[in-house]
Predicted model as a PDB file, atoms N, CA, C, CB and O in Angstrom, pLDDT in the B-factor column:
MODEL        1                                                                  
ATOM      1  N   UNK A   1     172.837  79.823  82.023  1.00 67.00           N  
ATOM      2  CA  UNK A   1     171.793  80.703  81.496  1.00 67.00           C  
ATOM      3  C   UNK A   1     171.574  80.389  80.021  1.00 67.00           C  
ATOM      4  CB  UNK A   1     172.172  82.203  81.691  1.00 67.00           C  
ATOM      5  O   UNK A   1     172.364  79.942  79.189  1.00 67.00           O  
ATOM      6  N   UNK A   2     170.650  80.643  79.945  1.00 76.00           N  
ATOM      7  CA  UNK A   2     169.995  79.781  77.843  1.00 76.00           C  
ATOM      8  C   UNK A   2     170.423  81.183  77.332  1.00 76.00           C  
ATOM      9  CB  UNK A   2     167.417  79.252  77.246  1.00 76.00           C  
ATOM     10  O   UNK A   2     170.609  82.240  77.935  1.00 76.00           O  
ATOM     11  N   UNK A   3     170.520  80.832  75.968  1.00 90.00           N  
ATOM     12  CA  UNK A   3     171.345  81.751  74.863  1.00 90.00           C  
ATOM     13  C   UNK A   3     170.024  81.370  73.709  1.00 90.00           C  
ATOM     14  CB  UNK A   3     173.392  81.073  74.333  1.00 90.00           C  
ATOM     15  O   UNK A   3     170.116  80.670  72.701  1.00 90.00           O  
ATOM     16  N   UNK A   4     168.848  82.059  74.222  1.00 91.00           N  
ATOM     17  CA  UNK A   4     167.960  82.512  72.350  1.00 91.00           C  
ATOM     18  C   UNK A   4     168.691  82.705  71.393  1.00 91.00           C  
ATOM     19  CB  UNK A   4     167.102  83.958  72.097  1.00 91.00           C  
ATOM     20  O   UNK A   4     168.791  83.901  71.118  1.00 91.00           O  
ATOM     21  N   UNK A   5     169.226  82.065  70.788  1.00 92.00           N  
ATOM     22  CA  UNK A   5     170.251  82.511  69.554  1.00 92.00           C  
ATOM     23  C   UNK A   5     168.822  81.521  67.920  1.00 92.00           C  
ATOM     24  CB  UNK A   5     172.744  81.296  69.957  1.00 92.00           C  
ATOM     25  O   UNK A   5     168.877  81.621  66.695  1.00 92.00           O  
ATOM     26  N   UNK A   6     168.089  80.941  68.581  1.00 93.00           N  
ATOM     27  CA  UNK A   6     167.533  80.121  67.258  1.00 93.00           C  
ATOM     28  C   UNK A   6     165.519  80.481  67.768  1.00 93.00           C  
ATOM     29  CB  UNK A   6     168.271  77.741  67.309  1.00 93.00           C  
ATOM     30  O   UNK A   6     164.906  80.790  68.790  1.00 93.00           O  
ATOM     31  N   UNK A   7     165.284  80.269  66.719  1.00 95.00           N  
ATOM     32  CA  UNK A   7     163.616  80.618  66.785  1.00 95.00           C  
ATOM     33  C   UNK A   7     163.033  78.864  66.424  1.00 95.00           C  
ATOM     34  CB  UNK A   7     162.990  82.137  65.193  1.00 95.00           C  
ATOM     35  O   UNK A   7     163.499  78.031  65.646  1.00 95.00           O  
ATOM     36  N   UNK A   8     161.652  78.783  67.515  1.00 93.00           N  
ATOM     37  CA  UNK A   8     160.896  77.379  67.060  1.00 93.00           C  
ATOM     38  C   UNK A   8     160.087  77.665  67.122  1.00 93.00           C  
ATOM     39  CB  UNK A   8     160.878  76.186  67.556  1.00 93.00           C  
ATOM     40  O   UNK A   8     159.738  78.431  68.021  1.00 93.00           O  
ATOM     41  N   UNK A   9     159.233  77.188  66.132  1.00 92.00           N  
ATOM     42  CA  UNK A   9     157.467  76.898  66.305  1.00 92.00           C  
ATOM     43  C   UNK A   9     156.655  75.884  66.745  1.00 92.00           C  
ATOM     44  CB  UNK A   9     156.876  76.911  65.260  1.00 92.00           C  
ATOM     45  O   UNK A   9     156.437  74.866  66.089  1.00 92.00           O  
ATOM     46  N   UNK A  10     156.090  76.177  68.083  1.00 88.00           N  
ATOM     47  CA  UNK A  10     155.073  75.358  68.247  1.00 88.00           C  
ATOM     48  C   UNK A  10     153.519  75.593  68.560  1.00 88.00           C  
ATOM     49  CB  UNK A  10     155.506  74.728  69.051  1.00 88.00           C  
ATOM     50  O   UNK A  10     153.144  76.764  68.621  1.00 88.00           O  
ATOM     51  N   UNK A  11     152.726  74.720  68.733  1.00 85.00           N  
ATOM     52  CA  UNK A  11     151.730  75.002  68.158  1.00 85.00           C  
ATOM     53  C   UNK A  11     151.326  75.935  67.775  1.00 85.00           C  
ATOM     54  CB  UNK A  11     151.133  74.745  68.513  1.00 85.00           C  
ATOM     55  O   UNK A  11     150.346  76.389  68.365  1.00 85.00           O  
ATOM     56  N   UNK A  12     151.888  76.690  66.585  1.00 89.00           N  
ATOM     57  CA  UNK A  12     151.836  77.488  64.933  1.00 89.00           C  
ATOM     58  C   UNK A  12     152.139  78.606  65.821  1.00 89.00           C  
ATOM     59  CB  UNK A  12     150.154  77.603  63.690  1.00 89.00           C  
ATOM     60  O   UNK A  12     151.524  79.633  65.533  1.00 89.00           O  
ATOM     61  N   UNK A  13     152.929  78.681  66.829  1.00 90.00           N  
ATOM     62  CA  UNK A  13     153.710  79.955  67.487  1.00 90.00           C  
ATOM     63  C   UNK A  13     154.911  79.724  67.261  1.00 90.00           C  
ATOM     64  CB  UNK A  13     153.584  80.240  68.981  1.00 90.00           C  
ATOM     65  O   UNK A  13     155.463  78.628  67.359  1.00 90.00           O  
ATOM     66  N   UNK A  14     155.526  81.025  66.854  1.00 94.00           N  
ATOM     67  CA  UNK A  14     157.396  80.913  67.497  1.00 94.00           C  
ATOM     68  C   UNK A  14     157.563  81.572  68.550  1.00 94.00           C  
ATOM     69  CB  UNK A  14     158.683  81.579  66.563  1.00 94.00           C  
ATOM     70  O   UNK A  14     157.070  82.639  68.916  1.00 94.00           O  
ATOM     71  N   UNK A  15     158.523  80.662  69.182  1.00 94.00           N  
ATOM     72  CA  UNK A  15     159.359  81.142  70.460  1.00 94.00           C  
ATOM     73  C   UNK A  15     160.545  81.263  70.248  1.00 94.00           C  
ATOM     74  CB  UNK A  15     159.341  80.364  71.574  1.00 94.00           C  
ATOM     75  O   UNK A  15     161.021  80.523  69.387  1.00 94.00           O  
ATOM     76  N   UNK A  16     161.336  82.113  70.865  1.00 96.00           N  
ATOM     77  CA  UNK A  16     162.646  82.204  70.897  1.00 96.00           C  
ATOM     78  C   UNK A  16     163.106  80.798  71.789  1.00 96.00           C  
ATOM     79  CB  UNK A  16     163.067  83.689  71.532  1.00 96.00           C  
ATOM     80  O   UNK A  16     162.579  80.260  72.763  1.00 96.00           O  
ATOM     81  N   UNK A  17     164.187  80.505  71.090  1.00 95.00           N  
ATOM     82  CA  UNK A  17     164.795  79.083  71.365  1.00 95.00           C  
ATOM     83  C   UNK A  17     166.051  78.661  71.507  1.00 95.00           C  
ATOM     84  CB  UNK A  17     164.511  78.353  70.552  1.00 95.00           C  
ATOM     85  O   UNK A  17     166.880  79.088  70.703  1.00 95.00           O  
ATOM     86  N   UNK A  18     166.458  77.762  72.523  1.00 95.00           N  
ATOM     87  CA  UNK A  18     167.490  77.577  72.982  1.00 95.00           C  
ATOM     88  C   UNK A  18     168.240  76.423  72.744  1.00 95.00           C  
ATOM     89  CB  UNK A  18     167.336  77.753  73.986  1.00 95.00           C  
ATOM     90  O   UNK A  18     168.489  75.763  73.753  1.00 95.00           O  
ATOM     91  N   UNK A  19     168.608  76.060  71.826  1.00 90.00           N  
ATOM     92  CA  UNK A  19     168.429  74.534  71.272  1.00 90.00           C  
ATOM     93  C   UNK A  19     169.892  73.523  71.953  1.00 90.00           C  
ATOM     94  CB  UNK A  19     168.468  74.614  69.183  1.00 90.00           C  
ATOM     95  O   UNK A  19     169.829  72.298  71.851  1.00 90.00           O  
ATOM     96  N   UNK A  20     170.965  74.094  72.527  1.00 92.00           N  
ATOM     97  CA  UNK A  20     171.635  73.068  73.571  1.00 92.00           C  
ATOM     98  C   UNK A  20     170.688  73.075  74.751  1.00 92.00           C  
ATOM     99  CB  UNK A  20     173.238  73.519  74.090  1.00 92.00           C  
ATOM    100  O   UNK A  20     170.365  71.891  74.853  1.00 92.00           O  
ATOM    101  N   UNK A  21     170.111  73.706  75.628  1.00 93.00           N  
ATOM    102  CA  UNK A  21     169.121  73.169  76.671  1.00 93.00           C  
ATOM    103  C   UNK A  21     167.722  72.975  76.348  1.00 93.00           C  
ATOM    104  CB  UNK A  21     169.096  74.006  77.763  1.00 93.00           C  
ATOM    105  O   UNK A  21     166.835  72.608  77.119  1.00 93.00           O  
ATOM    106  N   UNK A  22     167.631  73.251  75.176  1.00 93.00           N  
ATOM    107  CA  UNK A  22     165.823  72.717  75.137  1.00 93.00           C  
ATOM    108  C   UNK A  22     165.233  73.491  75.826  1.00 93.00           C  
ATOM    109  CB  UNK A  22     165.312  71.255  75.741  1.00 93.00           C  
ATOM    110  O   UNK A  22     164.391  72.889  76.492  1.00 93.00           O  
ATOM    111  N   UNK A  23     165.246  74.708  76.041  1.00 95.00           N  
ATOM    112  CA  UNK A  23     164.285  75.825  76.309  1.00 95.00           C  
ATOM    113  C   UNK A  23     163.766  76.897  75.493  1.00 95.00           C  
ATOM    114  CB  UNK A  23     164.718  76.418  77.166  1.00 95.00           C  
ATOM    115  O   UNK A  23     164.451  77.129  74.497  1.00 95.00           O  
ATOM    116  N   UNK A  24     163.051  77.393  75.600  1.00 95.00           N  
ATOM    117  CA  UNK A  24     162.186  78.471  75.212  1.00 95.00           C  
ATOM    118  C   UNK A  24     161.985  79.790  76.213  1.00 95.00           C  
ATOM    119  CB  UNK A  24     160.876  77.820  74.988  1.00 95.00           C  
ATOM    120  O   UNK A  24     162.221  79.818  77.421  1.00 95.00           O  
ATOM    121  N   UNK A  25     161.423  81.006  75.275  1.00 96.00           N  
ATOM    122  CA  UNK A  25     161.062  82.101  76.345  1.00 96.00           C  
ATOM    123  C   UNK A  25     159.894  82.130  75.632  1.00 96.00           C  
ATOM    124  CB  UNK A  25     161.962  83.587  76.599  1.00 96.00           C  
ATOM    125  O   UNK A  25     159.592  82.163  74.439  1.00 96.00           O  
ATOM    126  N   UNK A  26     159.110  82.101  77.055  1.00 95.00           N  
ATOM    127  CA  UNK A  26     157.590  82.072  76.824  1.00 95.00           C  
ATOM    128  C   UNK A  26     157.278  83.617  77.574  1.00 95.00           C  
ATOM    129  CB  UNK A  26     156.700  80.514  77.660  1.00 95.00           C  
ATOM    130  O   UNK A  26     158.060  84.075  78.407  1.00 95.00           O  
ATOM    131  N   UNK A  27     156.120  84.282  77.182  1.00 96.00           N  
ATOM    132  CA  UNK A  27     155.952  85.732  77.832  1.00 96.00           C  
ATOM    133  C   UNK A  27     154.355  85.189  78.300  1.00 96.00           C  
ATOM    134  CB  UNK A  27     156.119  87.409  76.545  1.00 96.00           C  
ATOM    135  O   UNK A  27     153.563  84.621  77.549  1.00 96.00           O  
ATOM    136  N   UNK A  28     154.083  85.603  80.049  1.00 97.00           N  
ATOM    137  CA  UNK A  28     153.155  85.551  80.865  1.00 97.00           C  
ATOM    138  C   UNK A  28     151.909  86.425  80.024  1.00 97.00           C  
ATOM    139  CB  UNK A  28     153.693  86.098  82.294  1.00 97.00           C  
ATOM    140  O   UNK A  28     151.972  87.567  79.571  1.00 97.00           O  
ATOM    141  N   UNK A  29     150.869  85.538  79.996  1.00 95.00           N  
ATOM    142  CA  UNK A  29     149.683  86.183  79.350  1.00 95.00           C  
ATOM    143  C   UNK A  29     148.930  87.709  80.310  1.00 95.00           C  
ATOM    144  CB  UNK A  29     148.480  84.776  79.236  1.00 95.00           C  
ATOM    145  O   UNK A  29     148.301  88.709  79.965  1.00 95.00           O  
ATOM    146  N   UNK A  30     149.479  87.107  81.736  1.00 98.00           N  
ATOM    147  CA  UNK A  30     148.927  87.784  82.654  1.00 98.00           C  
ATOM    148  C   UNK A  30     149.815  89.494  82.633  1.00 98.00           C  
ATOM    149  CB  UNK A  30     149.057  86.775  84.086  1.00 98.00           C  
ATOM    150  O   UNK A  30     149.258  90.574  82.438  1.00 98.00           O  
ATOM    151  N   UNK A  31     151.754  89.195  82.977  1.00 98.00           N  
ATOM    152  CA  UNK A  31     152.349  89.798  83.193  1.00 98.00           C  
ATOM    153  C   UNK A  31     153.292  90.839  82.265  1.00 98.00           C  
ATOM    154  CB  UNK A  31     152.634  89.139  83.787  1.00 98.00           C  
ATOM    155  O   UNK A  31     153.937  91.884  82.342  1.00 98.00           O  
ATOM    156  N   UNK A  32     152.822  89.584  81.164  1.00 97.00           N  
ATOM    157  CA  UNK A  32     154.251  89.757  79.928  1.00 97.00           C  
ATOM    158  C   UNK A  32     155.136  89.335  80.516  1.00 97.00           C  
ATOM    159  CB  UNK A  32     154.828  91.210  79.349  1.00 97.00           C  
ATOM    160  O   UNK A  32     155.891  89.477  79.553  1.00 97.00           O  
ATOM    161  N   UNK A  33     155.887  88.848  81.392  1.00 98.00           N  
ATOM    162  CA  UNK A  33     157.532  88.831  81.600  1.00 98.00           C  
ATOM    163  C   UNK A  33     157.793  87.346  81.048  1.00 98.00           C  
ATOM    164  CB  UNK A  33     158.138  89.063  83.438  1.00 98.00           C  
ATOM    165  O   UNK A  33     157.009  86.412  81.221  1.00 98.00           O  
ATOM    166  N   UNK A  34     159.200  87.257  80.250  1.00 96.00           N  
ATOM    167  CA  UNK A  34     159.747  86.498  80.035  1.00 96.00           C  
ATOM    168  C   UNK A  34     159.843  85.076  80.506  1.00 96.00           C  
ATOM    169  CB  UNK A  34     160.392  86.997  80.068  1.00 96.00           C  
ATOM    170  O   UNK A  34     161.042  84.942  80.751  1.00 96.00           O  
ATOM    171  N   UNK A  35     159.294  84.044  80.743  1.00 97.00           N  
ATOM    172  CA  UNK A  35     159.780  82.842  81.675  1.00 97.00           C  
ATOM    173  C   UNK A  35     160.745  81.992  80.348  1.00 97.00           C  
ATOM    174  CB  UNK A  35     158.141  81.719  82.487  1.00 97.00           C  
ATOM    175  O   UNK A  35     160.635  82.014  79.122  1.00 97.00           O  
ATOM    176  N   UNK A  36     161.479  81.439  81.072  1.00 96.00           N  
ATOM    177  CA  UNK A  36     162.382  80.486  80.441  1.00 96.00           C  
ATOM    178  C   UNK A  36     161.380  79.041  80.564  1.00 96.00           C  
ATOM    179  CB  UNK A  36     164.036  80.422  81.333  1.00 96.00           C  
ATOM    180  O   UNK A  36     160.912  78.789  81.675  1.00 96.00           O  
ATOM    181  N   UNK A  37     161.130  78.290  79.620  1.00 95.00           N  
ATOM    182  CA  UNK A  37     160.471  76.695  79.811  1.00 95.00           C  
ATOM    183  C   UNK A  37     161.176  75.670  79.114  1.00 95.00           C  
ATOM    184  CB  UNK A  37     158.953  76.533  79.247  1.00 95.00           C  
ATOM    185  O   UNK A  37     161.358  75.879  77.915  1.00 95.00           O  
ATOM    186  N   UNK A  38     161.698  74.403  79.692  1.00 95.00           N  
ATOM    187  CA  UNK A  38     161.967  73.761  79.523  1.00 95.00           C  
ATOM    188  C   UNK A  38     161.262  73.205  78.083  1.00 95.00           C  
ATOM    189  CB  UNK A  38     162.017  73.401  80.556  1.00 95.00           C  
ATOM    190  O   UNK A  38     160.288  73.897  77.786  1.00 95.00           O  
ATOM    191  N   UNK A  39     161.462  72.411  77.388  1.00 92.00           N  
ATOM    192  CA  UNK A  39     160.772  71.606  76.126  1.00 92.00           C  
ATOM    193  C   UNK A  39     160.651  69.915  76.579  1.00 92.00           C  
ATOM    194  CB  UNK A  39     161.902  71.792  74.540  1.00 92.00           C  
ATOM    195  O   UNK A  39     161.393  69.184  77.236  1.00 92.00           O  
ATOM    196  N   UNK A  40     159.636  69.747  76.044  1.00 91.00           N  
ATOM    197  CA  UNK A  40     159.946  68.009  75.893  1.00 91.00           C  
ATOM    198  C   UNK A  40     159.290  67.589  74.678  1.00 91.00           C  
ATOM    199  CB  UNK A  40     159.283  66.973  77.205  1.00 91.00           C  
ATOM    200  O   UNK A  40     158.484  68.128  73.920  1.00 91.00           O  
ATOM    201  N   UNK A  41     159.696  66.803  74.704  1.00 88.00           N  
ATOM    202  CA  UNK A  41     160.123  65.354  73.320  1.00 88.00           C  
ATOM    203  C   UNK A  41     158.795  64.652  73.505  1.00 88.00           C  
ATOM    204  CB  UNK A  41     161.805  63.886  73.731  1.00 88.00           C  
ATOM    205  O   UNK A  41     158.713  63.747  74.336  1.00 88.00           O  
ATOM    206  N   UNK A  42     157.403  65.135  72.540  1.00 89.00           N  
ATOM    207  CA  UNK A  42     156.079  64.367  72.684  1.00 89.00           C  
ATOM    208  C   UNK A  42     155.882  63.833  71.354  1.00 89.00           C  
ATOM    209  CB  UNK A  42     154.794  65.261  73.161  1.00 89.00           C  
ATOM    210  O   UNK A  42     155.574  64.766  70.613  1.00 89.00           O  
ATOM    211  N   UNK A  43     155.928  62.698  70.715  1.00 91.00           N  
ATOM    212  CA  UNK A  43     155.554  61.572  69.613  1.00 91.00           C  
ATOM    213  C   UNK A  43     156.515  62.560  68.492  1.00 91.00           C  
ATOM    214  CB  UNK A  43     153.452  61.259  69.177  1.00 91.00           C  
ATOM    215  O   UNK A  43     156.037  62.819  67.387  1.00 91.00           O  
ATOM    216  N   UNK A  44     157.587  62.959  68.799  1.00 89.00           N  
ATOM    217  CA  UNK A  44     158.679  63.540  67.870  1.00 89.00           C  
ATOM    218  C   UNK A  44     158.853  64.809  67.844  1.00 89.00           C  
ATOM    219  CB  UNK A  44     158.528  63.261  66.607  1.00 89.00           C  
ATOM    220  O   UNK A  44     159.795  65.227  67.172  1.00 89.00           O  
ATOM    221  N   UNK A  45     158.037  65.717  68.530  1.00 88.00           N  
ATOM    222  CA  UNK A  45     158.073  66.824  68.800  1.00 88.00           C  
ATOM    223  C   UNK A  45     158.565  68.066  69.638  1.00 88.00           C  
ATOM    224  CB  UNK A  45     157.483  66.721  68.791  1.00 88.00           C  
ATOM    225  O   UNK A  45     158.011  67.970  70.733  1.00 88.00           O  
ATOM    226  N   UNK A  46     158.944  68.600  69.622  1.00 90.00           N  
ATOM    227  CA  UNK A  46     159.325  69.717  70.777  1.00 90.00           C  
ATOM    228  C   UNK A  46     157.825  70.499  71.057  1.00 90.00           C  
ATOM    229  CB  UNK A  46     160.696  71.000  70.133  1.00 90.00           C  
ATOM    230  O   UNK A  46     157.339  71.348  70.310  1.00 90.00           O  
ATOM    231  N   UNK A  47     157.306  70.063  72.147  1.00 91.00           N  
ATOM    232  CA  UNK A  47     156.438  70.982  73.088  1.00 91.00           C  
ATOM    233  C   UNK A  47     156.537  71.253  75.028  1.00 91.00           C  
ATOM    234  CB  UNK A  47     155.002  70.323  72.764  1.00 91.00           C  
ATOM    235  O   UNK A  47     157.058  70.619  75.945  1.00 91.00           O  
ATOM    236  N   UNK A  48     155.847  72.342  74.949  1.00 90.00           N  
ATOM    237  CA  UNK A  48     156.172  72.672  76.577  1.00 90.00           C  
ATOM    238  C   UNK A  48     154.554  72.657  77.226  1.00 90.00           C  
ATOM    239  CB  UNK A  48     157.091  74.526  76.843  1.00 90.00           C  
ATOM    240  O   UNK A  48     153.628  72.572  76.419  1.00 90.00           O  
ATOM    241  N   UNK A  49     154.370  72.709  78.135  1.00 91.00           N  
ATOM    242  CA  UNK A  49     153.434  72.552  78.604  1.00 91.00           C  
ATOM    243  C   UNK A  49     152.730  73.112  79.965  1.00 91.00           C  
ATOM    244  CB  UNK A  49     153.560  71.610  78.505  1.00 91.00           C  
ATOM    245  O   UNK A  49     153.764  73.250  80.619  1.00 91.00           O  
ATOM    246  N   UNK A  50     151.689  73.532  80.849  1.00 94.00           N  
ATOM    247  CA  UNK A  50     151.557  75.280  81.445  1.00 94.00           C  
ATOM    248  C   UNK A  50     152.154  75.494  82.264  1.00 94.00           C  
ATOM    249  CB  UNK A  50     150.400  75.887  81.965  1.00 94.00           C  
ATOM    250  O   UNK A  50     152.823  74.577  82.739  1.00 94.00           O  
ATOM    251  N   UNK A  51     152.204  76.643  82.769  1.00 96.00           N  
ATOM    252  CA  UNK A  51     153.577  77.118  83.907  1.00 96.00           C  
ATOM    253  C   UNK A  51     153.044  78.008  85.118  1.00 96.00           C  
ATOM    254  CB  UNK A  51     154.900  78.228  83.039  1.00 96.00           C  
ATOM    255  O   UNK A  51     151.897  78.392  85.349  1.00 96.00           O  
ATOM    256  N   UNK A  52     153.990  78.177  85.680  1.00 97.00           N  
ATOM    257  CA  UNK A  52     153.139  79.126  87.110  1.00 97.00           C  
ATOM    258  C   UNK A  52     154.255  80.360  86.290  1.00 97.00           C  
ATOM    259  CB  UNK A  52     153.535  78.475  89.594  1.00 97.00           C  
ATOM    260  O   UNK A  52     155.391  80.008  85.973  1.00 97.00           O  
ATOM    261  N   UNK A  53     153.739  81.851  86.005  1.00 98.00           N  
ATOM    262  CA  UNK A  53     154.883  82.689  85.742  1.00 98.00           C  
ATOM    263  C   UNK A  53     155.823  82.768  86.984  1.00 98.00           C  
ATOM    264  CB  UNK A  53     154.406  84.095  85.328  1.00 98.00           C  
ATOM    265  O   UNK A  53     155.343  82.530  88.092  1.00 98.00           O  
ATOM    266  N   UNK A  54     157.304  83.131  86.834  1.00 97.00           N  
ATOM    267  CA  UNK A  54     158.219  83.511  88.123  1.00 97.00           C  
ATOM    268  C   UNK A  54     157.897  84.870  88.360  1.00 97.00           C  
ATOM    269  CB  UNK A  54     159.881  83.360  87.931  1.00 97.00           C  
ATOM    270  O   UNK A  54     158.435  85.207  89.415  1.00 97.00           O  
ATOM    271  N   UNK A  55     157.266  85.790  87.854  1.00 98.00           N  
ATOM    272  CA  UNK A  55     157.284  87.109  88.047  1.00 98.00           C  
ATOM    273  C   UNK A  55     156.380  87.077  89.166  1.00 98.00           C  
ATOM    274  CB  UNK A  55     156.919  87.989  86.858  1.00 98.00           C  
ATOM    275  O   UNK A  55     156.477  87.293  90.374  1.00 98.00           O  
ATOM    276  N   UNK A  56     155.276  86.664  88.200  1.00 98.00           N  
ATOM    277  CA  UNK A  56     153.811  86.968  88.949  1.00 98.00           C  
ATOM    278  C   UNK A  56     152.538  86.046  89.895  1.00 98.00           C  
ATOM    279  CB  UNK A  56     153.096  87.386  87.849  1.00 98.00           C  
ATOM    280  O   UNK A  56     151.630  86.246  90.702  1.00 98.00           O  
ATOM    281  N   UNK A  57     153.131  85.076  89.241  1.00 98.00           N  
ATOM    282  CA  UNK A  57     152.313  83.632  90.063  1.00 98.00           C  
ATOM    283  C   UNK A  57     151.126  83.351  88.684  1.00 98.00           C  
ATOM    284  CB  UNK A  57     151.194  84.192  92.140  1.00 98.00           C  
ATOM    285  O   UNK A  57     150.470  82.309  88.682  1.00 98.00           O  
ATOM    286  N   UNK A  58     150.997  84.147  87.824  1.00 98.00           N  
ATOM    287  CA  UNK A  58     149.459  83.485  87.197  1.00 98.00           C  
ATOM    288  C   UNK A  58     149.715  82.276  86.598  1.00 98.00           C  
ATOM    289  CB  UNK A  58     148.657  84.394  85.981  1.00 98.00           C  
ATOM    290  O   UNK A  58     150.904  82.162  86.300  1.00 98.00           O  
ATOM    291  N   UNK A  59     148.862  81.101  86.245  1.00 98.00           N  
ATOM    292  CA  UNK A  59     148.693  79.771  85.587  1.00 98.00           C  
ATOM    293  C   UNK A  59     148.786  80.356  84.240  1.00 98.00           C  
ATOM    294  CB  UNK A  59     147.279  78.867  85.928  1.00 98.00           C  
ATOM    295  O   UNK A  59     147.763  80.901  83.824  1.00 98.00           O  
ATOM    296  N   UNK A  60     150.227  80.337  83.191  1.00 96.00           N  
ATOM    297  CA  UNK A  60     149.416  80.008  82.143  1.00 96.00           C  
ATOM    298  C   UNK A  60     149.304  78.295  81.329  1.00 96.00           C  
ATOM    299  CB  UNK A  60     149.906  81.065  81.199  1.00 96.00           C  
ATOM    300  O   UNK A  60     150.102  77.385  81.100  1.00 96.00           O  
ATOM    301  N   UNK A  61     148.088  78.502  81.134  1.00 93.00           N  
ATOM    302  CA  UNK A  61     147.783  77.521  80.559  1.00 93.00           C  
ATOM    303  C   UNK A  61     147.570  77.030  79.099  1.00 93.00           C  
ATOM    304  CB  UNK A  61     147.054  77.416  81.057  1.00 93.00           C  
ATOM    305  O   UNK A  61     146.810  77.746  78.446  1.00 93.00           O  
ATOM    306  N   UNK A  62     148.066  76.004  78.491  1.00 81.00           N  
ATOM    307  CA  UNK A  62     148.195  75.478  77.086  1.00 81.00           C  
ATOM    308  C   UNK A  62     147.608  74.371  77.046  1.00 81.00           C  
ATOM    309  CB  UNK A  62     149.480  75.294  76.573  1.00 81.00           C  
ATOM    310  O   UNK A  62     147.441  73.610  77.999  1.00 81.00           O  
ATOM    311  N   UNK A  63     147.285  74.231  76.015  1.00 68.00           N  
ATOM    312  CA  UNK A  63     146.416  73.007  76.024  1.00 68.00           C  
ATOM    313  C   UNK A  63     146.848  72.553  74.192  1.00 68.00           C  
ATOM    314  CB  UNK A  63     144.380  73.484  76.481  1.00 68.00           C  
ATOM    315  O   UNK A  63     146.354  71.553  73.671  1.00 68.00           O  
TER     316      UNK A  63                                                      
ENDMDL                                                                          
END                                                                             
C-alpha cells in the first residue's frame, strides 16, 4: 500500500505523493474518491496520464 508521506507537482497541480512507488492520489472529477496512479518518467519528468476511477467507472481525462 503507498505511504503519501511527500507532495509533487504536476502540471502546476500538487498531488500527494509516494515517492518509493511512484504513485500519486489523484481525486475522480466525477466522484471525488481517491485513486492511487502510477507515475511515469516522460523527457525527465514525473507525469500520469487518464484513468477509469475504481469507485465509479468515469474517464478522467488529462491531457
Amino acid at each position: 500500500m503507498a505511504q503519501f508521506s511527500d507532495m509533487i507537482t504536476i502540471r502546476g497541480e500538487e498531488y500527494e505523493f509516494d515517492s518509493e512507488m511512484k504513485v500519486v492520489r489523484v481525486y475522480c472529477e466525477n466522484c471525488g474518491h481517491a485513486n492511487e496512479i502510477e507515475c511515469e518518467e516522460v523527457d525527465g519528468e514525473l507525469t500520469f496520464f487518464s484513468f477509469s476511477c475504481e469507485n465509479c467507472g468515469y474517464f478522467n481525462e488529462f491531457n
